[in-house]
C-alpha positions as CSV (number, residue, x, y, z in Angstrom):
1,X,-23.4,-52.8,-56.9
2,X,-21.1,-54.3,-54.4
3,X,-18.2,-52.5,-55.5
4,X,-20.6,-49.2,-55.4
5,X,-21.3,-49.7,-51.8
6,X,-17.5,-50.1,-51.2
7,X,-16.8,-46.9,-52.4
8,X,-19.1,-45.2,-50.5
9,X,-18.1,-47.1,-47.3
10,X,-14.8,-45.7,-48.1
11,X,-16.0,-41.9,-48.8
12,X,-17.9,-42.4,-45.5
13,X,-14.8,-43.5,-43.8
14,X,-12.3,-40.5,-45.2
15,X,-14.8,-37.7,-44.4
16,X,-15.2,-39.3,-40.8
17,X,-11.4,-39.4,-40.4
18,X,-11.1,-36.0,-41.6
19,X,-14.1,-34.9,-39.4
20,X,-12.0,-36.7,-36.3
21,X,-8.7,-35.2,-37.5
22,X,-10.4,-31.9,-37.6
23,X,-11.8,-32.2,-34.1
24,X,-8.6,-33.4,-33.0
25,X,-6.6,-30.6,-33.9
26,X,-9.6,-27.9,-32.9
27,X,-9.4,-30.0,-29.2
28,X,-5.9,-29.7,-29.6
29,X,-5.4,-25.7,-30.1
30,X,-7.4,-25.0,-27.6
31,X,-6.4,-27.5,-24.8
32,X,-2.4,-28.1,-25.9
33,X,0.5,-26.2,-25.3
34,X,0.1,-22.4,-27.5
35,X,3.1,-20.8,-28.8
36,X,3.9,-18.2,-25.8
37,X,7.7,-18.6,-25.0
38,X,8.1,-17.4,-21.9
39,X,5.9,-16.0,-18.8
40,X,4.3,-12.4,-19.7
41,X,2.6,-9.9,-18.2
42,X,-0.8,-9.0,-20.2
43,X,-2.7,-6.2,-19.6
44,X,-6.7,-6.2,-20.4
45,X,-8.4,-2.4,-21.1
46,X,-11.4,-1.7,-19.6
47,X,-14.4,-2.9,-22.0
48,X,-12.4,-5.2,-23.7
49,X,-14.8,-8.8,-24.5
50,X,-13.3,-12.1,-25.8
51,X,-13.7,-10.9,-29.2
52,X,-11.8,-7.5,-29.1
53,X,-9.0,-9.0,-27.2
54,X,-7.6,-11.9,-29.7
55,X,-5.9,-9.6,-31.6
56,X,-4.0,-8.8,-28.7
57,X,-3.5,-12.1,-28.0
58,X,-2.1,-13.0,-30.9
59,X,-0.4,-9.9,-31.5
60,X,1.8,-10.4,-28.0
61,X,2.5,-14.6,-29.5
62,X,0.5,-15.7,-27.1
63,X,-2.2,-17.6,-29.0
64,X,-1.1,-18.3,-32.7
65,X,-4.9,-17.3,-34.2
66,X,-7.2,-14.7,-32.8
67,X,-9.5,-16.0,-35.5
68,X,-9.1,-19.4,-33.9
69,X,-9.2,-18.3,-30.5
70,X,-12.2,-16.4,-31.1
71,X,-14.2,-19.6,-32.1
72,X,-12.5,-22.1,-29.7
73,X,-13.9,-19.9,-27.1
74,X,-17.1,-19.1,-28.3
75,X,-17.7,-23.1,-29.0
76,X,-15.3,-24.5,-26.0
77,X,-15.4,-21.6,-23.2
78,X,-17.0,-20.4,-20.6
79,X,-19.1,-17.9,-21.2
80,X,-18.2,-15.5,-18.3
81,X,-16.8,-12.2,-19.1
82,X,-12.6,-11.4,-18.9
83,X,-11.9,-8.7,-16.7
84,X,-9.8,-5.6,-16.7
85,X,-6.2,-5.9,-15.4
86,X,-2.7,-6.9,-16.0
87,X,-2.6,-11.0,-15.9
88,X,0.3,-13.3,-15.8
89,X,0.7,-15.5,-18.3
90,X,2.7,-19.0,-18.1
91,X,4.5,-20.2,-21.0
92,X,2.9,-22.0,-23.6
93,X,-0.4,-21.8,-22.0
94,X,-2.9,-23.5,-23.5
95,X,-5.8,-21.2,-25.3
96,X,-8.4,-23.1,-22.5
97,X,-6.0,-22.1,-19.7
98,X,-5.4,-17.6,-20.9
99,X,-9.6,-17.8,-21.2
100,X,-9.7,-18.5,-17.6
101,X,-6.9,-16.4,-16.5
102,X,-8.5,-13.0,-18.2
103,X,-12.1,-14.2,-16.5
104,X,-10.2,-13.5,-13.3
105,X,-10.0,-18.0,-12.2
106,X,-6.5,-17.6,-11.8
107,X,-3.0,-15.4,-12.0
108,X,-4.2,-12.1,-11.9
109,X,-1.3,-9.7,-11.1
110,X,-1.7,-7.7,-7.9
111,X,0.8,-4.8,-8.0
112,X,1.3,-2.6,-4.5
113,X,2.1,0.7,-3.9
114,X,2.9,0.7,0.4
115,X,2.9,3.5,2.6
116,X,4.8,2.7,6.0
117,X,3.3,3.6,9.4
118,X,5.1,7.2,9.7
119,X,6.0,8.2,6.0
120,X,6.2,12.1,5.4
121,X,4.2,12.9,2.6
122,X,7.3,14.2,0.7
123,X,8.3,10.5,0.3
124,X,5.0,9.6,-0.4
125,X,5.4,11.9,-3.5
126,X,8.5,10.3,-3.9
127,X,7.4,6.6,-4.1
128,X,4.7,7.6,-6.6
129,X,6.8,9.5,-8.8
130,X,9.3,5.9,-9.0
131,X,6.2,3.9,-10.1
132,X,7.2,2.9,-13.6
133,X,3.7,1.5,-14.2
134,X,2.0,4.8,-13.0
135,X,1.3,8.2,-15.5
136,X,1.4,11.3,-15.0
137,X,2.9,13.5,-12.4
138,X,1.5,14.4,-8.8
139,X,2.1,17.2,-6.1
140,X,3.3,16.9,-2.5
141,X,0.4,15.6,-0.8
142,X,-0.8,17.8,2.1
143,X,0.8,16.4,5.6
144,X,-1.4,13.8,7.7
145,X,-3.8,13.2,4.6
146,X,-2.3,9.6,3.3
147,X,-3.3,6.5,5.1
148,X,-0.3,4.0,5.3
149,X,-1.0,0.6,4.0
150,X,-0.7,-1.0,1.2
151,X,-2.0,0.3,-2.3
152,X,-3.2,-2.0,-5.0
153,X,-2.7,-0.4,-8.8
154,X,-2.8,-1.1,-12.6
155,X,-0.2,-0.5,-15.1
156,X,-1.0,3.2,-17.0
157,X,-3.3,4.0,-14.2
158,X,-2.3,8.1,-12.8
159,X,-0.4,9.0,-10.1
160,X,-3.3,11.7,-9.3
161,X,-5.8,8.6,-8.8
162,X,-3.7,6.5,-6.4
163,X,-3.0,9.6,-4.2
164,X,-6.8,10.5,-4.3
165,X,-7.2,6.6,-3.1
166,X,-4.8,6.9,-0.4
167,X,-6.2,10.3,0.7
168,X,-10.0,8.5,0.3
169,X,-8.5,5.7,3.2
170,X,-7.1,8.4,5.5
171,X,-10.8,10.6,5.5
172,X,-13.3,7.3,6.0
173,X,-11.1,6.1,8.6
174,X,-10.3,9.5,10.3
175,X,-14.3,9.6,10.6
176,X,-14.5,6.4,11.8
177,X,-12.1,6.6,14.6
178,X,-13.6,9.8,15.6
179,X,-16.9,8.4,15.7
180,X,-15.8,6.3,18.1
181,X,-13.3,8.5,20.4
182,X,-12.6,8.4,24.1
183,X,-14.1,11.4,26.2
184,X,-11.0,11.4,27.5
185,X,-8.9,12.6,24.6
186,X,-7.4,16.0,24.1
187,X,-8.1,16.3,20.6
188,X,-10.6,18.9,19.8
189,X,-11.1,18.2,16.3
190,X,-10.5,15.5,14.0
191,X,-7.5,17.6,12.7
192,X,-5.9,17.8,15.7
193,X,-6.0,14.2,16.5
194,X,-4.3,13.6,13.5
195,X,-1.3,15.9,14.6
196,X,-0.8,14.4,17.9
197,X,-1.1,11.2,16.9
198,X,1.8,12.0,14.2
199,X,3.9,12.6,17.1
200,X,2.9,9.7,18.6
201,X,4.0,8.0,15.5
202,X,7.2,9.6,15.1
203,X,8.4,9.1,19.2
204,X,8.0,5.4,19.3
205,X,8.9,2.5,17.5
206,X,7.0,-0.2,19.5
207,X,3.0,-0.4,19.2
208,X,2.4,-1.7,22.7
209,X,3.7,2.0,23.6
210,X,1.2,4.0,21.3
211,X,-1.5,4.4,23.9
212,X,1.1,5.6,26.9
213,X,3.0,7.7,24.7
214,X,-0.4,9.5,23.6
215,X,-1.9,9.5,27.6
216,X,1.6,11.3,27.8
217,X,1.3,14.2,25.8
218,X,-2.2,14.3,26.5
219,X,-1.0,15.0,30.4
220,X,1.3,17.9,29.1
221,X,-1.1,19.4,26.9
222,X,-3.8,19.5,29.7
223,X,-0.8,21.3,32.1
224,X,0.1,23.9,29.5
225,X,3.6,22.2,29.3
226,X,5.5,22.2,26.1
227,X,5.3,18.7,24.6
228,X,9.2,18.6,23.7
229,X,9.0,16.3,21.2
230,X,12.5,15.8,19.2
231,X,10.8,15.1,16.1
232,X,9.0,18.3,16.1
233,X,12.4,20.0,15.3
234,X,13.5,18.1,12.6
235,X,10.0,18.4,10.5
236,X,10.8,22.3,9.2
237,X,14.3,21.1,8.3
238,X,13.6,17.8,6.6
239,X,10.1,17.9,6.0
240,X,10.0,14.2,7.9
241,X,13.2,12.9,5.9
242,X,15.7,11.6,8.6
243,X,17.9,14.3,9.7
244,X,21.4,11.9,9.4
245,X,22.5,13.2,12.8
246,X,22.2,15.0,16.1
247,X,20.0,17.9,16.6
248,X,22.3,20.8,16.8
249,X,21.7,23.4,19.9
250,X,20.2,26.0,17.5
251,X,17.3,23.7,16.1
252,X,16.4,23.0,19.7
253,X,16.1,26.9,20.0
254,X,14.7,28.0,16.8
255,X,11.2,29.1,16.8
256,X,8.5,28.4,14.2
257,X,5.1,26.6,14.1
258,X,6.1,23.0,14.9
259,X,8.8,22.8,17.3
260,X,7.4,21.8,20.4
261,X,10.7,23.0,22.6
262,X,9.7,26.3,22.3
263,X,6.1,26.7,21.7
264,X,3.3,25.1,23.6
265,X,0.5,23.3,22.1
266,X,0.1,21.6,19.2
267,X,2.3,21.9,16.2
268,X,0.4,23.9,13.2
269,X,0.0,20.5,11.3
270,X,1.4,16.6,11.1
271,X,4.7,16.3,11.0
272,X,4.5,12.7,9.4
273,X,1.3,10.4,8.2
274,X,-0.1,8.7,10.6
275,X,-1.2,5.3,11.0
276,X,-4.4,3.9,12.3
277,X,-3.1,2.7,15.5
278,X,-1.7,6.1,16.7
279,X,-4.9,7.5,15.7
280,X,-7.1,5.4,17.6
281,X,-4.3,5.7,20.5
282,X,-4.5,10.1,20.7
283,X,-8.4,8.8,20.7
284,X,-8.2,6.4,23.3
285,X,-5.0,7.5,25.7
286,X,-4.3,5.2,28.1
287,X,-4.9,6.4,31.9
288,X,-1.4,7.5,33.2
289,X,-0.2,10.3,35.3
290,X,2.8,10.2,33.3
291,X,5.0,13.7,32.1
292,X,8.3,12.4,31.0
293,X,9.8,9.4,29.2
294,X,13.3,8.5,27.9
295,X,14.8,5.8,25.8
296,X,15.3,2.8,27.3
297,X,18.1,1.2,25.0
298,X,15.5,-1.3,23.3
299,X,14.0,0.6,21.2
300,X,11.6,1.6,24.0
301,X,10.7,4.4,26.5
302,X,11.0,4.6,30.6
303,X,8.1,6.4,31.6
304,X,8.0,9.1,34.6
305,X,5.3,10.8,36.7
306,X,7.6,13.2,38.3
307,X,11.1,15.2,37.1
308,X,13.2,13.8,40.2
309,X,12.3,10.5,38.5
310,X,13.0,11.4,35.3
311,X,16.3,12.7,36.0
312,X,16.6,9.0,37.7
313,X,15.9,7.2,34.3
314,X,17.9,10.0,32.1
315,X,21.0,8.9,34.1
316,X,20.9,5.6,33.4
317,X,20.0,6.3,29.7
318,X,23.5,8.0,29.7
319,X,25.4,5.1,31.3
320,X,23.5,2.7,28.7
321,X,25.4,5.2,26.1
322,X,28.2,5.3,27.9
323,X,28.8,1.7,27.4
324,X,28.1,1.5,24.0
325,X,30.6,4.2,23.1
326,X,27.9,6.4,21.7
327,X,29.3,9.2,24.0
């Protein structure tokens, strides 16, 4: 009897070290190091569940069972849902640890697409088209219709859909703005904001000078004055790319819709996409009596309310050349 007991004690014993070996090594596979060698991107469909993904998983080396996976998770996980996107992966991370990456706790990828203050939509084609992660192919965008800023997107996701995004941005926040515009603007229509303030983006390179530069060619407009805006002649030769040098004579000259030297009014469209601040400054122009400006060698303008004074600042723009060797 004694021995009998013995025996079962020790049956007892082995299936409660196996039972402790097993839960070990269950514990183990989903909390210890798993068997992906290096960092990886992983990319999750939309639809996909805990269940449809482990083959993935293990497919890609990064968990060495989806079978396993699947029932680590269903016992071990949280039950939250993983979400679609491209993830990072760490090396060897641990079965617990991709579970709460795909429900979106941690290292989710962000991928940008950005559109600078002033970008013609040619090279907003252009950027798109050099997405590797992007399908499909998309047109020239029409001029003025792309907000700048910064563009989140998913690997495979189309060209067409990112464009419609940014052109989505530009219309909600051209209404905004409107909304909200000064009586004192020039702009007529919510079109024509957009093309002044695309000059307004293209003539200066310093935001305090948005608003002055817009109360500017506000003044001119109101006087029937041509606007004379330099980059109003190279738009119909570039389509906004930089020209690479000096405007020749004959550019300054040539007719057409958008040069501003000899036509008055507005161009016939943007030359460039504007951001928000030179929207909001066409809409809200500061109060000045000034006509003329002129570089001031900063990166700036000198401003002028009269052409004897203008003259005054040109002349010292020249001597500013002068001593740089520029002429």
């Amino acid at each position: 009897m004694i021995a009998r007991i013995g025996k079962v004690r020790l049956v007892i014993l082995g299936v409660l070290l196996l039972a402790a070996a097993w839960g070990t090594h269950f514990l183990w596979g989903w909390y210890g190091p798993g068997p992906l060698a290096k960092d990886t991107a992983f990319v999750v469909p939309d639809g996909a569940s805990v269940g449809s993904i482990a083959d993935k998983l293990e497919a890609e080396g990064a968990v060495a069972s989806a079978t396993t996976f699947r029932a680590r998770a269903r016992l071990l996980g949280d039950k939250a849902p993983i979400k679609a996107g491209e993830f990072s992966l760490p090396a060897h991370a641990s079965g617990s640890t991709i579970l709460k990456i795909l429900q979106g706790e941690q290292g989710t990828l962000r991928r940008l697409v950005t559109v600078p203050e002033g970008m013609p939509a040619i090279m907003v084609q252009e950027r798109l088209m050099a997405q590797p992660l992007l399908t499909g192919t998309v047109d020239v965008p029409e001029e003025g219709t792309v907000l700048p800023d910064s563009y989140e997107i998913r690997r495979g996701e189309s060209r067409k859909a990112v464009l419609a995004r940014m052109q989505a941005a530009m219309a909600k926040t051209l209404a905004d703005l409107w909304a909200q515009r000064s009586p004192d603007t020039v702009a007529k229509t919510p079109q024509e904001a957009v093309i002044l303030a695309s000059i307004v983006e293209k003539e200066t390179g310093k935001p305090a000078e948005r608003r002055m530069v817009a109360g500017l060619y506000s003044n001119r407009l109101r006087k029937g004055m041509l606007l004379q805006a330099d980059p109003t002649i190279i738009y119909p030769i570039t389509r906004g790319k930089p020209l690479g040098r000096r405007i020749r004579q004959s550019e300054i000259q040539a007719v057409n819709d958008y040069n501003t030297y000899s036509m008055t009014g507005l161009p016939k469209g943007p030359i460039t996409n504007p951001g928000r601040a030179s929207i909001e400054a066409v809409l809200h122009p500061a109060k000045t009596e000034a006509l003329y400006m002129v570089a001031d060698g900063t990166g700036g303008h000198v401003f002028a309310d009269t052409l004897a004074e203008h003259n005054a600042n040109v002349a010292k723009w020249f001597a500013i050349r002068r001593a740089r060797g520029d002429l």
